[in-house]
SERO-4910 file (N, C-alpha, C, O; in steps of 0.05 Angstrom, whole numbers):
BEGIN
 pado doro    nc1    nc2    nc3   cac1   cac2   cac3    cc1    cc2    cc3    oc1    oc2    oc3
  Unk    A   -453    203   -152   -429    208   -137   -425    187   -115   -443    186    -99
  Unk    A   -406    172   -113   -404    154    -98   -397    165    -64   -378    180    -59
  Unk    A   -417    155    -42   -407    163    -19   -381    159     -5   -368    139    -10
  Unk    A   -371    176     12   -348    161     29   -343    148     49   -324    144     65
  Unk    A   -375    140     44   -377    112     78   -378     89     55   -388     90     33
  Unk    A   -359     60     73   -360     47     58   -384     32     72   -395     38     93
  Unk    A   -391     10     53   -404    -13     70   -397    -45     60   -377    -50     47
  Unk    A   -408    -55     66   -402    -89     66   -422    -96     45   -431   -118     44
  Unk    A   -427    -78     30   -448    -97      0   -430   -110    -12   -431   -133     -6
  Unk    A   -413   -104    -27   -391   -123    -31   -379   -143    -34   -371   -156    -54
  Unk    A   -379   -148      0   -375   -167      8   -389   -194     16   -383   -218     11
  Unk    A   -415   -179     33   -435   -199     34   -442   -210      2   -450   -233     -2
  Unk    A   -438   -190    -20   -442   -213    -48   -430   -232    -60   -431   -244    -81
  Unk    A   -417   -232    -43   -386   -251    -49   -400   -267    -23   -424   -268    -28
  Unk    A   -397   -274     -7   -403   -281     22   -430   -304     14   -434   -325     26
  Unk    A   -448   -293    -14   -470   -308    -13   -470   -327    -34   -485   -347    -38
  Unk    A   -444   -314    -51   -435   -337    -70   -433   -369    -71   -440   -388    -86
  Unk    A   -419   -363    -44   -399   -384    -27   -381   -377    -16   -373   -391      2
  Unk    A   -368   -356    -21   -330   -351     -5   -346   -345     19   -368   -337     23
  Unk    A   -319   -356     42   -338   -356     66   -311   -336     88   -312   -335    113
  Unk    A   -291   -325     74   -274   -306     77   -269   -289     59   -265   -301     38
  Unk    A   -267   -258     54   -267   -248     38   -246   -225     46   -250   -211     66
  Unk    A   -226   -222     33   -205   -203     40   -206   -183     28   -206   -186      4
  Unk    A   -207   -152     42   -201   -123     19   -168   -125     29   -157   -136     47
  Unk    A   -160   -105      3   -140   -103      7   -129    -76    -10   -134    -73    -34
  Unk    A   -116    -59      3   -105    -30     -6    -73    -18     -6    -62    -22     16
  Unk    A    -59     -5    -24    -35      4    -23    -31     25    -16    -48     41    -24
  Unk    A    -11     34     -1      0     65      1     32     68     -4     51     51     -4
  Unk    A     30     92     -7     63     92    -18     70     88    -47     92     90    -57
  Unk    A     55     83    -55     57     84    -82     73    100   -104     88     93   -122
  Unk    A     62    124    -94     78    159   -110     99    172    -91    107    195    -96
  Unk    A    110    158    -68    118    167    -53    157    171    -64    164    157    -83
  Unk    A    170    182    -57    198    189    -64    213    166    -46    225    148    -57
  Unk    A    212    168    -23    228    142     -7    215    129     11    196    141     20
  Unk    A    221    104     19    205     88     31    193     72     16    191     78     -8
  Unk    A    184     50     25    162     28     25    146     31      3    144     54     -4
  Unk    A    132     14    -11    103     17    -22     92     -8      7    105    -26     17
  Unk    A     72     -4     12     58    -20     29     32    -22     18     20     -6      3
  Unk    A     21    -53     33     -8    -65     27    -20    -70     51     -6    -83     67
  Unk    A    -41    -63     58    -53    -71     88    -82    -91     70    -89    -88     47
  Unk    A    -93   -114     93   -112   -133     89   -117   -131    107   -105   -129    128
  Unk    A   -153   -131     99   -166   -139    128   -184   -163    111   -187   -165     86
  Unk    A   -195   -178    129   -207   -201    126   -231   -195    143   -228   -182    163
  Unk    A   -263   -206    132   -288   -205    141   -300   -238    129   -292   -255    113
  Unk    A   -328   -232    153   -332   -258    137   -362   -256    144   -369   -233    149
  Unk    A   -382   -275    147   -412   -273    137   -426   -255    177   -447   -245    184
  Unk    A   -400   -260    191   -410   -253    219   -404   -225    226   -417   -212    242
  Unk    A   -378   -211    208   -368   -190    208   -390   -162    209   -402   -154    188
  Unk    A   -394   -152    233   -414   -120    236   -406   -105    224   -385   -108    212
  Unk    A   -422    -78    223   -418    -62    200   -393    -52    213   -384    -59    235
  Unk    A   -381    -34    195   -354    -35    198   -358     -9    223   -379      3    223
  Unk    A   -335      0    246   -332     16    266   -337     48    255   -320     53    238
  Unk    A   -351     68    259   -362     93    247   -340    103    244   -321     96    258
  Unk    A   -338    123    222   -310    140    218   -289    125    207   -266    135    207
  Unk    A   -294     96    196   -281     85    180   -280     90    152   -300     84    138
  Unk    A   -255    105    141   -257    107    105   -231    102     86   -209     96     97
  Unk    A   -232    105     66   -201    113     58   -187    127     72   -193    151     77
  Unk    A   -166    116     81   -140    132     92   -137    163     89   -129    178    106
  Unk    A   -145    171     61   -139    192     48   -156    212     57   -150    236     58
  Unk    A   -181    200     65   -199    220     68   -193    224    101   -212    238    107
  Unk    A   -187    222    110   -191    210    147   -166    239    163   -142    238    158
  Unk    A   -173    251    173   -145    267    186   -125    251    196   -129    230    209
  Unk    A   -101    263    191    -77    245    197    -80    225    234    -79    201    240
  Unk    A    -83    260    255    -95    248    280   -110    230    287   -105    218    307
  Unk    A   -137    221    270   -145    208    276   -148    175    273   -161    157    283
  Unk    A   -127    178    252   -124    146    241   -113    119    253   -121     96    250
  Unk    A    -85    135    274    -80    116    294    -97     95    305    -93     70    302
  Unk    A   -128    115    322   -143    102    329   -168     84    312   -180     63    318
  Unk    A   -169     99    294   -186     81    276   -171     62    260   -183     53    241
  Unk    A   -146     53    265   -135     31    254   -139     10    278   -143    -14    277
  Unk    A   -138     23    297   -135      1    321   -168     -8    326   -172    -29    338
  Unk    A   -192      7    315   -217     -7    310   -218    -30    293   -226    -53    298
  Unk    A   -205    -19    262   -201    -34    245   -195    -61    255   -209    -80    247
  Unk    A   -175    -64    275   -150    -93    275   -183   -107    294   -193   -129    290
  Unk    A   -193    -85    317   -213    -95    335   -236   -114    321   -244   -136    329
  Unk    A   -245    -98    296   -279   -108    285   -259   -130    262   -261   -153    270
  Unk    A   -246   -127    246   -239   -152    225   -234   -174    233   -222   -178    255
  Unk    A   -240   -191    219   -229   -219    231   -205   -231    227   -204   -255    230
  Unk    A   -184   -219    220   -154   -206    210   -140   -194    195   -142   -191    171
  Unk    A   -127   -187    208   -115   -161    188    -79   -158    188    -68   -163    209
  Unk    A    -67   -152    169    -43   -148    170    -35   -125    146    -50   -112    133
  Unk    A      1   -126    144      9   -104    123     35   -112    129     48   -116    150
  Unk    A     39   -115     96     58   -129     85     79   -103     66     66    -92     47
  Unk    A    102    -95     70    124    -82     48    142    -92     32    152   -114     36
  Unk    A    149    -73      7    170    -80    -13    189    -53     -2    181    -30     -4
  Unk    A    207    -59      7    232    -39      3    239    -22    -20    239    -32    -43
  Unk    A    246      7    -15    252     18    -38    279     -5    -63    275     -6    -88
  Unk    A    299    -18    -51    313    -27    -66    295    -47    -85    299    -48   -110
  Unk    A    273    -64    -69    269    -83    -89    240    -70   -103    224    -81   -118
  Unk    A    239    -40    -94    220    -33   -128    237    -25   -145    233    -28   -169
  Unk    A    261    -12   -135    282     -8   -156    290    -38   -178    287    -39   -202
  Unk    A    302    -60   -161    294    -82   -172    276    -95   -192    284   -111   -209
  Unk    A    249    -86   -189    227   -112   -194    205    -98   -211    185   -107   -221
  Unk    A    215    -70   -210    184    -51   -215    161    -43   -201    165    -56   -180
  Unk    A    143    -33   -197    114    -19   -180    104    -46   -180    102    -59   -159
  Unk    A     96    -54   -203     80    -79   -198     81    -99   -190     60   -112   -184
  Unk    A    112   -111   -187    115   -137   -175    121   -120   -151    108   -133   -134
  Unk    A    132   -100   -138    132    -97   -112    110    -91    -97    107    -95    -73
  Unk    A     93    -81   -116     66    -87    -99     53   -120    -90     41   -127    -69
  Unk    A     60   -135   -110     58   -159   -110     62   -171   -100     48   -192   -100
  Unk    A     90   -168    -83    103   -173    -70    100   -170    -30    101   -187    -12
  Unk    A     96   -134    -32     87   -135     -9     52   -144     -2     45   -150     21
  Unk    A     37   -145    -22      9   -163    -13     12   -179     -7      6   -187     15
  Unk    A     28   -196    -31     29   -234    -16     40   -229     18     25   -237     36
  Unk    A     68   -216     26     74   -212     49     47   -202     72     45   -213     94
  Unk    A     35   -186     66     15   -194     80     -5   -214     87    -15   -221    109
  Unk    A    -10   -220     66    -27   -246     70    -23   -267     77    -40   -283     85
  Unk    A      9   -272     75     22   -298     87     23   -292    128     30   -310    144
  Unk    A     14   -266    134     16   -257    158    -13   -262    173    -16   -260    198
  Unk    A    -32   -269    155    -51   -273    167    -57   -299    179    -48   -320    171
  Unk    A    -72   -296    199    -75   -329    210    -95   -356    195    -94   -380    197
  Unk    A   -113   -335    179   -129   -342    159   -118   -347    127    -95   -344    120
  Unk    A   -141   -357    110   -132   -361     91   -157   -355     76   -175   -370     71
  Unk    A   -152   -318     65   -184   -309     39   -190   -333     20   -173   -350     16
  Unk    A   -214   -333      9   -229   -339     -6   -217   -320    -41   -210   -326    -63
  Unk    A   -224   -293    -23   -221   -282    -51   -210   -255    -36   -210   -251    -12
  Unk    A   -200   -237    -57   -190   -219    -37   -197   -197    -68   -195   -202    -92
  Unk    A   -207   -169    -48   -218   -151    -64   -203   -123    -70   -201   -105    -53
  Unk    A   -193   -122    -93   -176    -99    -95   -189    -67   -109   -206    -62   -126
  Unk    A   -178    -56    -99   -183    -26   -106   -177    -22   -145   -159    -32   -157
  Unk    A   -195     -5   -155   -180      1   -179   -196    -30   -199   -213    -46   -192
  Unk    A   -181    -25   -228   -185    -46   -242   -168    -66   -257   -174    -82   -274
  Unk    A   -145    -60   -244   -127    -79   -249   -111    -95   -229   -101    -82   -211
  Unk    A   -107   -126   -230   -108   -130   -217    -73   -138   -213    -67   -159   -224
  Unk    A    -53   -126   -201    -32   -127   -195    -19   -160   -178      3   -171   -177
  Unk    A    -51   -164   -163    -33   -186   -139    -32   -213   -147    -16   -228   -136
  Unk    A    -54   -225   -171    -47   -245   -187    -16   -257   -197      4   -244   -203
  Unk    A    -18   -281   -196     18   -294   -206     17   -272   -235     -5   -262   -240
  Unk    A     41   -266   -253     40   -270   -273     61   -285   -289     49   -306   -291
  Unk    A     80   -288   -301    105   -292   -303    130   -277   -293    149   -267   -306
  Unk    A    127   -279   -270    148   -259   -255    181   -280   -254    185   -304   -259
  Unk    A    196   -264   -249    227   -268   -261    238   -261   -233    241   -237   -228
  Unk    A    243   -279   -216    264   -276   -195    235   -257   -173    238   -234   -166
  Unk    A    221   -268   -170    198   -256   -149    203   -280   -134    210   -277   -111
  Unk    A    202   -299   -140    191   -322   -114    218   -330   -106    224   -354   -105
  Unk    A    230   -318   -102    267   -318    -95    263   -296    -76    283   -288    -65
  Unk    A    233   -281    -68    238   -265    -49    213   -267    -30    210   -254     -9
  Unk    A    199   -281    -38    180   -292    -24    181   -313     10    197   -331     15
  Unk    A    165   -305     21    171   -329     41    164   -353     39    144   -355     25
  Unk    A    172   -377     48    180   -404     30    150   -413     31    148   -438     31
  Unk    A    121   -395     31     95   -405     19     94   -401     -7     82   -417    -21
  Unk    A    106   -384    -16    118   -375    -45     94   -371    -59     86   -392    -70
  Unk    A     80   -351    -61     56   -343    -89     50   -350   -101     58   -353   -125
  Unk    A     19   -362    -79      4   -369    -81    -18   -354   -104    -15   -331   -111
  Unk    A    -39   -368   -114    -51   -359   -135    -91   -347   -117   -107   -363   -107
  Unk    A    -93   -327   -120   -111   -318   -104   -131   -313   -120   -122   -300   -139
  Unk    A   -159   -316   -122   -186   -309   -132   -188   -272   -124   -196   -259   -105
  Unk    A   -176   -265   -149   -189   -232   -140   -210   -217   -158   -217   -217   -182
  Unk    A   -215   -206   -138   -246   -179   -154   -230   -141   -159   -218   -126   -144
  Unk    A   -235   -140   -175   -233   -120   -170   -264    -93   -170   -289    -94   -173
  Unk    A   -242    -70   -163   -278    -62   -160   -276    -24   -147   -276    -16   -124
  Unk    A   -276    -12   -167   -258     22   -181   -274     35   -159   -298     33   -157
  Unk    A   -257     50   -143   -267     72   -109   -270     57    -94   -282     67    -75
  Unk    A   -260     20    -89   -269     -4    -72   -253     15    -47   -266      7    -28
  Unk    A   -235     33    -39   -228     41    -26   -244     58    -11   -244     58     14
  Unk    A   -262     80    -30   -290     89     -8   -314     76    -18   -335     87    -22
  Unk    A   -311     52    -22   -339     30    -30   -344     17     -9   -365     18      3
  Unk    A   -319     -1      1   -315    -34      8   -306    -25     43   -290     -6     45
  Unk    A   -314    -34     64   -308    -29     92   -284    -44     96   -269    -40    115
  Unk    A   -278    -70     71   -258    -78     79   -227    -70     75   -206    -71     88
  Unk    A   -239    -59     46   -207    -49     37   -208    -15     45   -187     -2     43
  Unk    A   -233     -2     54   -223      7     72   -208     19    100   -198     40    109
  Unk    A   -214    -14    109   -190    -15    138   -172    -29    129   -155    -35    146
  Unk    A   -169    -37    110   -138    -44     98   -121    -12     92    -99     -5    100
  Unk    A   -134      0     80   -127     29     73   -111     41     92    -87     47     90
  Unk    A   -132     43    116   -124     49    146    -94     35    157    -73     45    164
  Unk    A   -100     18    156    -78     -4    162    -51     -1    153    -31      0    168
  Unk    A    -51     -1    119    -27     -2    108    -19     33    120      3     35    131
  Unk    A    -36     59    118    -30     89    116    -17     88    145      3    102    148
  Unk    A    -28     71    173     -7     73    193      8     69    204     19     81    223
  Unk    A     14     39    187     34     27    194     63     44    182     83     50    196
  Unk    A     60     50    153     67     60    135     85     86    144    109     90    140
  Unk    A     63    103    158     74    125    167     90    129    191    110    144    195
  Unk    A     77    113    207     96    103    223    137     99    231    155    107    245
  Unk    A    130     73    199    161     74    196    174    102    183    197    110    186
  Unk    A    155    113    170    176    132    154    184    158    184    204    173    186
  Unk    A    162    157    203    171    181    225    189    165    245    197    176    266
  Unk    A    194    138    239    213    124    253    239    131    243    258    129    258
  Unk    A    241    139    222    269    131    198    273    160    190    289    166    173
  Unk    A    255    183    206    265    210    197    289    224    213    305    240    204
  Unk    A    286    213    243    310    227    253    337    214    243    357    228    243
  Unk    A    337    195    237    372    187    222    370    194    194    387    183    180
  Unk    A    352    210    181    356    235    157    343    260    163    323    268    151
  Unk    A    346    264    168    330    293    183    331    314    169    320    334    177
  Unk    A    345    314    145    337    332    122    314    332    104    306    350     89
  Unk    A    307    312    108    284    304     81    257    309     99    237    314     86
  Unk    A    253    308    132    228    317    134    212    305    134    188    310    133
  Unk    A    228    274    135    199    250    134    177    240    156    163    220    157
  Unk    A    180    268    176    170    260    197    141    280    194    124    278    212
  Unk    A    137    294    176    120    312    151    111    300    134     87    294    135
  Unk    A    123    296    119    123    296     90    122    259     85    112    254     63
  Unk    A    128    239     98    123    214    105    130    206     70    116    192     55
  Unk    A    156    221     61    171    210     30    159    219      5    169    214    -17
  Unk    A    136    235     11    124    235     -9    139    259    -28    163    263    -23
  Unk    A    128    273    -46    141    290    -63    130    325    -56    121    341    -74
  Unk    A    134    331    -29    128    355    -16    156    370    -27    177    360    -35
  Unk    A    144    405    -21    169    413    -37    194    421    -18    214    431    -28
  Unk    A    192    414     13    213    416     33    226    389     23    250    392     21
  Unk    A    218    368     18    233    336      3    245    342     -8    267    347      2
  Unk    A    237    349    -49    244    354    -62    272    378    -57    295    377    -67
  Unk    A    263    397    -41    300    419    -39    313    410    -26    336    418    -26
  Unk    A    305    390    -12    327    370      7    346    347     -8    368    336     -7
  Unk    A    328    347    -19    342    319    -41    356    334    -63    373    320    -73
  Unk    A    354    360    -75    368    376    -92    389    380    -80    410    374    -90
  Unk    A    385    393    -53    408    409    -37    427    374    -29    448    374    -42
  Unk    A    426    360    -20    435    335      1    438    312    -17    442    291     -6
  Unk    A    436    311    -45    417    279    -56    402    264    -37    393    270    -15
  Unk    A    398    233    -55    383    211    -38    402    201    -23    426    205    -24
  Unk    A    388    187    -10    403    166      9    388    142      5    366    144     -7
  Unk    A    394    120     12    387     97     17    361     79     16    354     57     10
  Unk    A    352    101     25    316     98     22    304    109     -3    282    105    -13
  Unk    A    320    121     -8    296    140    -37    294    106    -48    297     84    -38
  Unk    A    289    119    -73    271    102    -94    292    112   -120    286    130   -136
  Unk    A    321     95   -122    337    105   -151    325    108   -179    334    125   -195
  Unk    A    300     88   -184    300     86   -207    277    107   -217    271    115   -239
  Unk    A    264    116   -186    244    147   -203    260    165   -214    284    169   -212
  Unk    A    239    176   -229    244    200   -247    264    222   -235    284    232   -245
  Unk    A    255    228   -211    267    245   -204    293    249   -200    305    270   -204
  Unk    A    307    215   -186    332    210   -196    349    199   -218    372    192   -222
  Unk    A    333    201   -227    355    182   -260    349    211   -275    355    209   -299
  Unk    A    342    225   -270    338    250   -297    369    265   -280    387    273   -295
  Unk    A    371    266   -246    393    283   -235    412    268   -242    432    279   -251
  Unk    A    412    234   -238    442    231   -244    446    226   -283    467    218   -293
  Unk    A    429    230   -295    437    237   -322    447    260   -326    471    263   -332
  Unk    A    428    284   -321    451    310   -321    473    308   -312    494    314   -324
  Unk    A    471    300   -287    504    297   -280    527    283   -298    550    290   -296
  Unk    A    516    263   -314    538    246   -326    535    259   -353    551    254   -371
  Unk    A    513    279   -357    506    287   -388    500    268   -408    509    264   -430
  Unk    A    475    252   -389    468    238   -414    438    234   -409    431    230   -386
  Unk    A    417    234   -435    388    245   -436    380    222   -422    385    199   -429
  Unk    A    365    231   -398    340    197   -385    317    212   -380    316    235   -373
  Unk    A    295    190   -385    278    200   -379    252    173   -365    247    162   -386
  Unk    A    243    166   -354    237    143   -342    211    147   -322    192    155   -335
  Unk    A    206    144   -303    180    147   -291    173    162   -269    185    167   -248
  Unk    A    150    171   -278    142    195   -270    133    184   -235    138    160   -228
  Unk    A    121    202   -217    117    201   -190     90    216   -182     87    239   -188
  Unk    A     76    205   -171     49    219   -164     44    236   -138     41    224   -117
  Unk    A     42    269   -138     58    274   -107     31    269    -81     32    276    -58
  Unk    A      5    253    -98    -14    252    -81     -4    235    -56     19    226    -57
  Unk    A    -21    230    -34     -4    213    -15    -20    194    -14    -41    198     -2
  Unk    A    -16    169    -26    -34    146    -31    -24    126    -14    -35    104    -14
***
């Protein structure tokens, strides 16, 4: 059973390779109904201490206490940032280039420049691929080609994409309890977009607005009924990632 303290093994194996910067890096927002998908990066390197106690996945961490353990995070890394794709341009581009999208944006935020940068999971999303009208939204460093690892629970493995975790979950949440009082039906100052069932009767009762996410499931199945015609398209995860 893997623990949920992370540590820096990881990293320092990478560190002894040769990379002499090593970036984690984590998404949130992912399954969420409106708002952002976001990526937070933190950067460590061979001088980097163990990571600040009570550092883990976002997910695991009480909402209260994350504020401050992000602000350890930004303290012990040797940089860190978090980079977004707008609901329009995942509607646009798909999950994967908008993830793609908002990593490179972070990374172009850093003052540094990783070696290799370590992602959660086993696929690796932040690589170029043949993308079609992506670097038309890029900032004029335009995507760049990055050495990545990946590496499955790197989120309660890795200290780094750990406080990336941290990072992207408060920045993240942040905007959405920024952007709840000018919709104040949906509850995003709760529910931070995700697919809670005060959202969901809000968006039945009110539709979306501006922020949702058109091309989920949830809306292209309502506005097919409405026009009477069968869709069926992608599904939504109501975990809060």
């Amino acid at each position: 059973m893997t623990s949920s303290t992370p540590t820096l093994r990881l990293e320092r194996q990478l560190l002894r390779t040769g990379y002499t910067l090593v970036a984690g890096m984590d998404e949130v927002g992912r399954g969420a109904l409106a708002g952002p998908v976001s990526v937070g990066v933190s950067v460590v390197d061979a001088a980097t201490s163990t990571v600040p106690q009570g550092v883990k996945d976002s997910k695991l961490v009480p909402e209260p206490r994350r504020p401050d353990l992000a602000r350890r995070v930004r303290r012990w890394a040797l940089d860190g940032a978090v980079g977004h794709a707008s609901p329009a341009e995942i509607d646009a581009l798909g999950m994967t280039r908008a993830l793609r999208l908002a990593g490179t944006r972070a990374l172009a935020q850093l003052s540094v420049r990783p070696d290799v940068v370590i992602l959660d999971g086993k696929h690796d999303w932040l690589s170029e691929p043949e993308t079609i009208g992506l670097l038309g939204l890029l900032e004029p460093e335009s995507a760049p080609t990055w050495h990545v690892v990946t590496q499955i629970k790197a989120d309660m493995r890795c200290s780094s994409v750990a406080g990336a975790s941290l990072l992207a979950k408060v920045e993240r949440d942040a905007m959405m309890a920024e952007a709840a009082p000018g919709h104040p039906v949906y509850g995003w100052e709760i529910n931070k977009g995700y697919s809670a069932p005060g959202h969901l009767a809000a968006i039945a009762e009110h539709g979306p607005c501006e922020l949702h996410r058109r091309s989920w499931k949830t809306f292209r199945a309502a506005e097919a009924e409405d026009q009477q015609v069968p869709e069926a398209h992608h599904d939504v995860r109501s975990t809060q990632a």
